[in-house]
N, CA and C of each residue as an Amber inpcrd file, in Angstrom:
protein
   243
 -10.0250000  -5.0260000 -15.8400000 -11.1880000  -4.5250000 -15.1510000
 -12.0480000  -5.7250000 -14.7510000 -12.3800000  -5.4780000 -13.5830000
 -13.1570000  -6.9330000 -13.1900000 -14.8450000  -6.3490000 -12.7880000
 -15.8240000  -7.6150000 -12.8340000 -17.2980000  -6.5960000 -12.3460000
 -17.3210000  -7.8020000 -11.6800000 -18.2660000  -6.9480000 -11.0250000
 -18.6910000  -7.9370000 -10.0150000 -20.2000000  -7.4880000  -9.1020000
 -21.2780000  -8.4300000  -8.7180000 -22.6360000  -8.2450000  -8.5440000
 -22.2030000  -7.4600000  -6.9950000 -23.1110000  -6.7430000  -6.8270000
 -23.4630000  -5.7820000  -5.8710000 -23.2530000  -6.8130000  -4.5490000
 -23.8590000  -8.2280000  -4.5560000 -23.7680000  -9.1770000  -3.3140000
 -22.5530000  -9.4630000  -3.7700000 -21.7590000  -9.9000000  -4.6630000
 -20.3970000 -10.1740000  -4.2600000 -19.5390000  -9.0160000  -3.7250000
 -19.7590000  -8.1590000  -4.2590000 -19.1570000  -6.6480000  -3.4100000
 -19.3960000  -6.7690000  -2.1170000 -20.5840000  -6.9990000  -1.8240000
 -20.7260000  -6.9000000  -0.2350000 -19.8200000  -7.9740000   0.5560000
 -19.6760000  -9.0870000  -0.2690000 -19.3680000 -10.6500000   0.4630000
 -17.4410000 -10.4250000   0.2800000 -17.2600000  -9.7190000  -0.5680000
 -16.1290000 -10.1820000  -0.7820000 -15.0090000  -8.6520000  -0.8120000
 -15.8840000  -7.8680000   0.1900000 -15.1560000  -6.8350000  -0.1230000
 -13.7300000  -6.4200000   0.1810000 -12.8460000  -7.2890000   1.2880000
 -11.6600000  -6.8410000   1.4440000 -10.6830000  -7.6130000   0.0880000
 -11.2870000  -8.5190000  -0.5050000 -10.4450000  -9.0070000  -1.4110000
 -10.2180000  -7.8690000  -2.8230000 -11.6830000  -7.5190000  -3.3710000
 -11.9360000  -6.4200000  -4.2180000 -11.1920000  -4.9810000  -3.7950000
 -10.9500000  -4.7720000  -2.2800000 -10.0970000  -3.3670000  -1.9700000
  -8.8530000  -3.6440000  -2.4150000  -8.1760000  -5.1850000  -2.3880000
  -6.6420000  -5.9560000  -2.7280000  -6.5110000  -5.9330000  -3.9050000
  -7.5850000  -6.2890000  -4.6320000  -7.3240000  -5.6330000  -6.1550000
  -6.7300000  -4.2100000  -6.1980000  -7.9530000  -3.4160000  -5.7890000
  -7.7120000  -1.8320000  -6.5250000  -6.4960000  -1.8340000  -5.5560000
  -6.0620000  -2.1420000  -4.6740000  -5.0550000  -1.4030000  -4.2390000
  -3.8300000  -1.8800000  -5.3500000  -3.7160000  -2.9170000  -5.6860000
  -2.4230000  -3.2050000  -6.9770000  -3.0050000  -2.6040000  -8.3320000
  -4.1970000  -1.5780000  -8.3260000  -4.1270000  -0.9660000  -9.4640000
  -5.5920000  -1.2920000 -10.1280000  -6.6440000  -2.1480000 -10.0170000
  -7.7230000  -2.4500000 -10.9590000  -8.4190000  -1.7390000 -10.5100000
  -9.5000000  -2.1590000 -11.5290000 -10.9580000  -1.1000000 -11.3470000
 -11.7080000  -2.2630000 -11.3190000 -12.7050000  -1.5940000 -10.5580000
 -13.6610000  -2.9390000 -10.4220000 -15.4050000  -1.9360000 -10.2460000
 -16.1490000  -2.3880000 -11.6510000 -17.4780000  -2.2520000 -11.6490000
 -18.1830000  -3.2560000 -10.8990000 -19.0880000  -2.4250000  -9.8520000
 -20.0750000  -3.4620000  -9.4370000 -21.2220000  -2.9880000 -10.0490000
 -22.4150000  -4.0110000 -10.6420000 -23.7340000  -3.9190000 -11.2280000
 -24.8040000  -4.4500000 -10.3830000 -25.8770000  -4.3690000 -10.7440000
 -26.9910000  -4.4190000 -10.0410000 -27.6260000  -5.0770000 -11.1300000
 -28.6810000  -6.1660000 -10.8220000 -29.3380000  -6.2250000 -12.1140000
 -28.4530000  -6.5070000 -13.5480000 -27.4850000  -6.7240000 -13.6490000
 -26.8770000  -6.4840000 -14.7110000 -26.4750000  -5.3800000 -15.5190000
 -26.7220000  -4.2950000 -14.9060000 -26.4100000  -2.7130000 -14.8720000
 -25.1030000  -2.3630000 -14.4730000 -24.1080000  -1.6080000 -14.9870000
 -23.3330000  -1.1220000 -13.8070000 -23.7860000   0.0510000 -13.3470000
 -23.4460000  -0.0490000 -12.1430000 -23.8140000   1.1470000 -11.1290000
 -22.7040000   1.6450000  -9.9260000 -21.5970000   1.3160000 -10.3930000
 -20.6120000   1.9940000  -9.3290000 -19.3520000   1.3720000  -9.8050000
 -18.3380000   1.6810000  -9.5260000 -17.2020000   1.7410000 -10.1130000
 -15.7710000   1.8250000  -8.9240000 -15.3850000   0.5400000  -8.6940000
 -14.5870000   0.8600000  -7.1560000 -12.9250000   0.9060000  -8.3350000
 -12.1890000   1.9070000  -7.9360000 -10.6760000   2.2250000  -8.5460000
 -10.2030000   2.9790000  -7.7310000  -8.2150000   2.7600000  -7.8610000
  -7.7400000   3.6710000  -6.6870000  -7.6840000   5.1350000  -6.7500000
  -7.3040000   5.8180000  -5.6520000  -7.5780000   6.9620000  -5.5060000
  -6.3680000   7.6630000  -6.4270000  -6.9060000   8.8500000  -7.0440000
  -5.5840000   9.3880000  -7.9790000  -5.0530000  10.0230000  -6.7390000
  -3.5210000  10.1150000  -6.8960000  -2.1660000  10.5920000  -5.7750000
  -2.3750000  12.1580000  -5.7840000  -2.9850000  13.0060000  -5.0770000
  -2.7370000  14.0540000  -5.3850000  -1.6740000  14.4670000  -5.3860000
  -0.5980000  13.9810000  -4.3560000   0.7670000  14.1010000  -3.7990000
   1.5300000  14.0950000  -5.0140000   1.6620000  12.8540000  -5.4880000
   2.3400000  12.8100000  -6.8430000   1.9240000  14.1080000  -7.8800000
   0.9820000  14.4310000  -8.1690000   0.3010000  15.6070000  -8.9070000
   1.5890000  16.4690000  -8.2740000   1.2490000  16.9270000  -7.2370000
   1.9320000  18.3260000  -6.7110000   4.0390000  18.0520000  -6.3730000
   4.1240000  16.6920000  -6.6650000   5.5930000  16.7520000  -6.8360000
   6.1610000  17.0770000  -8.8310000   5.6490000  16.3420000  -9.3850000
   5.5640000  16.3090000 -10.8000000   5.3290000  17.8370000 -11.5210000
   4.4560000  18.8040000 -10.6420000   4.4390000  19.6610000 -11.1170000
   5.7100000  20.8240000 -10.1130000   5.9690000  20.4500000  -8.9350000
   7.2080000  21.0810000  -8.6310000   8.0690000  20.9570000  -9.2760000
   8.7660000  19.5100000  -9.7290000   9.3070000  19.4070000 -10.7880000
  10.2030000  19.6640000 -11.7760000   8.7730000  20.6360000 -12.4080000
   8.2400000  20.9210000 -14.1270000   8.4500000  22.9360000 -13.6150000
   8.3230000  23.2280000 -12.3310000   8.7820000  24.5190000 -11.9640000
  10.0720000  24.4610000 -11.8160000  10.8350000  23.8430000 -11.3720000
  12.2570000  23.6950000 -10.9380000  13.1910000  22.9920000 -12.2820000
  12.7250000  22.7030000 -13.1480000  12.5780000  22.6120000 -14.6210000
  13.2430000  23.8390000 -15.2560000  11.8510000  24.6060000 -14.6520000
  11.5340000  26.2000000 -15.7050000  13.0190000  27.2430000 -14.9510000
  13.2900000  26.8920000 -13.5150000  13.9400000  27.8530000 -13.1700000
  15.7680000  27.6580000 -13.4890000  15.5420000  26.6440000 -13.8850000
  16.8910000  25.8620000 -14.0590000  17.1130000  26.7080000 -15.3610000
  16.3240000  26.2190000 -16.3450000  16.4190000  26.8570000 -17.4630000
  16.6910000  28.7120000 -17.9530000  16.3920000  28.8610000 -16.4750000
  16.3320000  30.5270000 -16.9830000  17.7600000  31.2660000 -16.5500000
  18.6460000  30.2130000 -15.4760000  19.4330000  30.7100000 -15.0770000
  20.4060000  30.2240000 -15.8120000  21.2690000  31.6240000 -15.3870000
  23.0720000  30.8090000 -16.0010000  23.6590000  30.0970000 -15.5070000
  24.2810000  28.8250000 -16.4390000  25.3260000  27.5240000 -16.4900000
  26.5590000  27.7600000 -15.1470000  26.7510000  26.9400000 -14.1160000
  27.5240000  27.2350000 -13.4850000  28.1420000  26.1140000 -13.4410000
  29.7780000  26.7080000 -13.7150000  31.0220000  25.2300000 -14.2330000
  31.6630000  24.8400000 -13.2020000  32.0000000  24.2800000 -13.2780000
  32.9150000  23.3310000 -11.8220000  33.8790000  23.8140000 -11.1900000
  34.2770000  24.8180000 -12.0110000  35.2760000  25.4970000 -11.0020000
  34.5960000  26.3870000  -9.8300000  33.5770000  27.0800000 -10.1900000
  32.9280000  27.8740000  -9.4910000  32.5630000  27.0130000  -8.2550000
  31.5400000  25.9710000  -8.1130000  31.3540000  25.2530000  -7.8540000
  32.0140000  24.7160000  -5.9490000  33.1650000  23.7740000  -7.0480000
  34.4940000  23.7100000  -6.5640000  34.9540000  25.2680000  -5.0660000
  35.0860000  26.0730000  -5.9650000  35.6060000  27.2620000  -5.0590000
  34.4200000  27.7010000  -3.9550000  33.1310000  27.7270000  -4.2260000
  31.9630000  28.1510000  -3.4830000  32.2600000  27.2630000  -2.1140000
  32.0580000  25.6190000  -2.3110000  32.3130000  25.0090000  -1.2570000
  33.1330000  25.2640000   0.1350000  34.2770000  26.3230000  -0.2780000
  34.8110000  26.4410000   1.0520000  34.4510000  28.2150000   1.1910000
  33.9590000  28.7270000   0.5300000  33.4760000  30.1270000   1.4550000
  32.5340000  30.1630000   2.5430000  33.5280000  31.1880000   3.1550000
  32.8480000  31.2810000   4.8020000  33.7530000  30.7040000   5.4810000
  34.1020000  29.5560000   5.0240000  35.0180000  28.7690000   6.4560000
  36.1920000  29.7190000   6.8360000  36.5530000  29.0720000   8.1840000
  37.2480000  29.8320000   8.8140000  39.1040000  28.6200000   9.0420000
  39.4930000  28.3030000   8.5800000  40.5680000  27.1300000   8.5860000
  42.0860000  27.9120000   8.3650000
């Protein structure tokens, strides 16, 4: 975590966005206060794959085991050869 004064925020701000973008947080203070807090944005995207997932998880689990022969044989239904 890095801090840094409110004028260096201002002076130095595309370097401080190069941080958080590889991941830091960076408090800027005022006075010796902190008063704001620059970190990257949480992924919502990731959220909503992780929990597809964790559904496709659940549905796996509920269904019955299908063995290789089945499998195997499914692949050519329908065709016409």
């Amino acid at each position: 975590m890095t801090t840094v004064t409110a004028y260096e925020a201002k002076t130095h701000l595309p370097r401080l966005i190069r941080a958080v973008e590889r991941g830091e947080t960076v408090i800027i203070t005022r006075h010796g206060k902190p008063v704001a807090q620059l970190g990257p944005v949480q992924d919502r995207r990731r959220e909503e794959i992780v929990a597809a997932i964790e559904r496709i998880k659940r549905a796996r689990a509920q269904r019955a085991k299908v063995s290789l022969d089945e499998i195997l044989a499914w692949r050519h239904e329908g065709h016409k050869y």
